[in-house]
C-alpha positions in Angstrom: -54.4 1.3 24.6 -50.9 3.2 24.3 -50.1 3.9 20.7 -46.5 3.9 19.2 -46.3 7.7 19.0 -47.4 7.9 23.0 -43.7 5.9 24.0 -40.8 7.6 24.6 -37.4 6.2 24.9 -35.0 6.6 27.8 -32.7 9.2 27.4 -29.0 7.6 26.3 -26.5 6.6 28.3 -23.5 9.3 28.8 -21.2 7.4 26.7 -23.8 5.9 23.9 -22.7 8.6 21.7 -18.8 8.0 21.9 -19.3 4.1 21.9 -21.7 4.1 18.5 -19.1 6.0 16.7 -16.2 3.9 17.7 -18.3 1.1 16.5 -19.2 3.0 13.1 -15.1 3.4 12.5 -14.3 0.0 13.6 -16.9 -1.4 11.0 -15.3 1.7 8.7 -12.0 0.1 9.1 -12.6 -3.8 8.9 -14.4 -2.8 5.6 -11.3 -0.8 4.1 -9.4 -3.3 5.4 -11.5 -6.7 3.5 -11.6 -3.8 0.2 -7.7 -3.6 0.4 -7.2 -7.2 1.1 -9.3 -8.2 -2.2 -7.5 -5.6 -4.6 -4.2 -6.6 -3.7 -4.9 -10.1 -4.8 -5.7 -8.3 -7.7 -2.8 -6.5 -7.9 -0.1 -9.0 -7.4 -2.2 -11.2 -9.9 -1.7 -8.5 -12.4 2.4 -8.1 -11.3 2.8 -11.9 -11.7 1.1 -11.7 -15.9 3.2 -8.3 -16.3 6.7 -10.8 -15.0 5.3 -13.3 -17.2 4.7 -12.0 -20.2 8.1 -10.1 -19.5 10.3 -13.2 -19.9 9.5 -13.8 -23.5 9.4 -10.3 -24.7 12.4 -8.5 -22.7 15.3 -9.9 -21.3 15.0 -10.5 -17.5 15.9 -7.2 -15.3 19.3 -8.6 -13.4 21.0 -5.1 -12.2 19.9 -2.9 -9.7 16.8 -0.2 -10.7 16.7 3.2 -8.9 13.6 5.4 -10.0 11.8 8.4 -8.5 8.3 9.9 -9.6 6.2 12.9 -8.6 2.6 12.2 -8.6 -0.7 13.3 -8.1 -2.8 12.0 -4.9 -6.2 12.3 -5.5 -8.5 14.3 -3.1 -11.4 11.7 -1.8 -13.5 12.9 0.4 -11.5 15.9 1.5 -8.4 14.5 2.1 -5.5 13.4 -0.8 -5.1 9.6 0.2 -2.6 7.4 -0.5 -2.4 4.0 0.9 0.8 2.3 2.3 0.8 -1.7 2.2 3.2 -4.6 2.7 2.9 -8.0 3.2 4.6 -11.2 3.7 4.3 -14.3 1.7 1.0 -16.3 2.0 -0.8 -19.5 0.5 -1.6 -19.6 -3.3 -4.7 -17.4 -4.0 -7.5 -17.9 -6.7 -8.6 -15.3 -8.9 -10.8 -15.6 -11.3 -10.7 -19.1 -11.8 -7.1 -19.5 -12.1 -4.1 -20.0 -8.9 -1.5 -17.8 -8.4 1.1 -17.5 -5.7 1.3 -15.2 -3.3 4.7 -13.6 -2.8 6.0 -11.2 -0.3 5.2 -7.9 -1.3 5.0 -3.8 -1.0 2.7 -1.3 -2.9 1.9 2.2 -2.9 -1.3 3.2 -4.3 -4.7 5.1 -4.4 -8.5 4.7 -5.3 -10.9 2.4 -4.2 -12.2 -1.0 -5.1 -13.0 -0.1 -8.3 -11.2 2.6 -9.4 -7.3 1.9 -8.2 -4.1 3.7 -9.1 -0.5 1.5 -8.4 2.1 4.1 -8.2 5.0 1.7 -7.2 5.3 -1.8 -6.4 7.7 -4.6 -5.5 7.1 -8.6 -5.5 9.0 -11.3 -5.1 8.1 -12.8 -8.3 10.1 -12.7 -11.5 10.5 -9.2 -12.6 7.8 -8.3 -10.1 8.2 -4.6 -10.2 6.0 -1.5 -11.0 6.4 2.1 -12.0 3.7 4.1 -13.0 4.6 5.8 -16.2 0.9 7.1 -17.3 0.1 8.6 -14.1 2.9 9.5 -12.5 6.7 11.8 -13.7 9.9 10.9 -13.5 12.0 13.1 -10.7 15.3 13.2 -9.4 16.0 10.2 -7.0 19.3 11.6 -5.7 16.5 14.4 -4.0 15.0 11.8 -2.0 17.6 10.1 0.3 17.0 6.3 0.8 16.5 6.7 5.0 13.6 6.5 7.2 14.8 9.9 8.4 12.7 11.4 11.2 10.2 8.5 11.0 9.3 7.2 14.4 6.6 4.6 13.7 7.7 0.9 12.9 6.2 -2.2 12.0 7.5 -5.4 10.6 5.9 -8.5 8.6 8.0 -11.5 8.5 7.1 -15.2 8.1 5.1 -17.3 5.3 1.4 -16.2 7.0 0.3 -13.0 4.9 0.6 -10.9 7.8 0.1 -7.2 6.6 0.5 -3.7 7.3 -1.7 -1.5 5.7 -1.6 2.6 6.5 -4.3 5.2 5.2 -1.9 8.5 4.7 -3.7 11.9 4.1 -0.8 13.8 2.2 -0.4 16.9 -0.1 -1.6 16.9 -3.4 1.9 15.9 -4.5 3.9 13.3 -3.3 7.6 12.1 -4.7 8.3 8.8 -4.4 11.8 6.7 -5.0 12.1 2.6 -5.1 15.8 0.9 -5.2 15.6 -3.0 -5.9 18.4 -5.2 -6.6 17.3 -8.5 -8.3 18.8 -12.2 -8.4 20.7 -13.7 -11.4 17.1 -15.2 -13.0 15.4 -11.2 -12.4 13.7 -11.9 -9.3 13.5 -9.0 -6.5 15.3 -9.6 -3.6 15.4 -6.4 -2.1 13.9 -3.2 -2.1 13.8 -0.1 -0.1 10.8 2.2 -1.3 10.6 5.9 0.1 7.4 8.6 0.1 8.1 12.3 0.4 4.9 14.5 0.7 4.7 18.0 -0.9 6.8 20.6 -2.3 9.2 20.4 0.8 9.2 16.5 0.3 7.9 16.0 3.8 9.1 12.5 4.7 5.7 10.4 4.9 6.9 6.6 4.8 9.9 4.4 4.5 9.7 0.7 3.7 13.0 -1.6 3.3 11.7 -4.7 1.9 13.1 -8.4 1.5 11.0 -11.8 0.7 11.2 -12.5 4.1 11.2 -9.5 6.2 9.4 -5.7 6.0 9.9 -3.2 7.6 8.1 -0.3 7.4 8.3 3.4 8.8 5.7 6.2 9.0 4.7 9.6 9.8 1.6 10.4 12.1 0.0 11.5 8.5 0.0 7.7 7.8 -0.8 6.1 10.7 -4.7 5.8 9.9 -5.0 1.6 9.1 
């Protein structure tokens, strides 16, 4: 009778190593990528109440905003993560019970699931903007040049489909970041053009020119982990 402790496995296959790790990111990846995909319904739920709730207690933003911030990215798990995320418009999305559109988007934040931090965003619903005035310092914008300057990588979303880009950067423990948007006559975004600078040199890190219809966005090699 051969006992369990009496069989011996073959030995692995020269490549089993390399191929169960690719696997263990891919599943990594997918999994960041369903997280993300949930908290930004979340997010552009909570843009949408914050336009809202905006039309009956300040007069609709109609003239063109241009802010900077400095703020803190968070060290998780060794690295100070920030994520980078666009997306085009897509069907109307429940949450918690109740519908709400989906609009074209873009968002720079940090955290996880539970524990998320919006530094800027953009929507294309009424007064669908965000600055993060608790977290985050006002700065100079004039410092940070509205360009995609040295920034090689490029990818667009267009169309009515949700189609996404979604970057993982790993930055310095400071970032400066500057959105420009230009609204229509009833204080809808219509443009937007949102820039991330890394560090005390103000490393360029990410560039994304945004309309309702088209994104484009550039990035370093620091933010090309999706």
């Amino acid at each position: 009778m051969i006992e369990l402790k009496d069989l011996h496995a073959p030995p692995a296959h020269p490549e089993f190593r390399e191929e169960l790790w690719r696997r263990i990111e891919t599943g990594e990846r997918l999994a960041r990528g369903r997280r993300r995909a949930a908290a930004l319904v979340a997010v552009v739920a909570a843009l949408v109440i914050a336009g809202a709730a905006g039309v009956s207690a300040f007069r609709s933003q109609t003239r063109p905003l241009d802010r900077a911030v400095t703020c803190p990215v968070p060290d998780q798990g060794g690295v100070n993560r920030l994520d980078v995320i666009a997306r085009a418009k897509a069907p109307t999305v429940t949450y918690n019970g109740h519908p709400f559109p989906s609009p074209a988007q873009a968002l720079l934040q940090t955290g996880t699931l539970s524990a998320q931090t919006q530094y800027v965003g953009v929507t294309s619903a009424h007064n669908g903007y965000l600055f993060n005035s608790d977290t985050c310092q006002p700065a100079a914008p004039a410092a940070v040049p509205l360009s995609h300057a040295t920034l090689k990588t490029v990818d667009v979303v267009k169309g009515t489909h949700g189609q996404q880009v979604d970057k993982e950067c790993w930055l310095a423990a400071t970032v400066r970041i500057r959105m420009h948007v230009t609204f229509s006559s009833s204080g809808a975004p219509t443009a937007a053009q949102i820039v991330l600078r890394s560090g005390p040199n103000l490393r360029p890190a990410a560039y994304i020119d945004w309309t309702p219809t088209r994104i484009t966005v550039y990035t370093a090699p620091s933010c090309n982990r999706g």
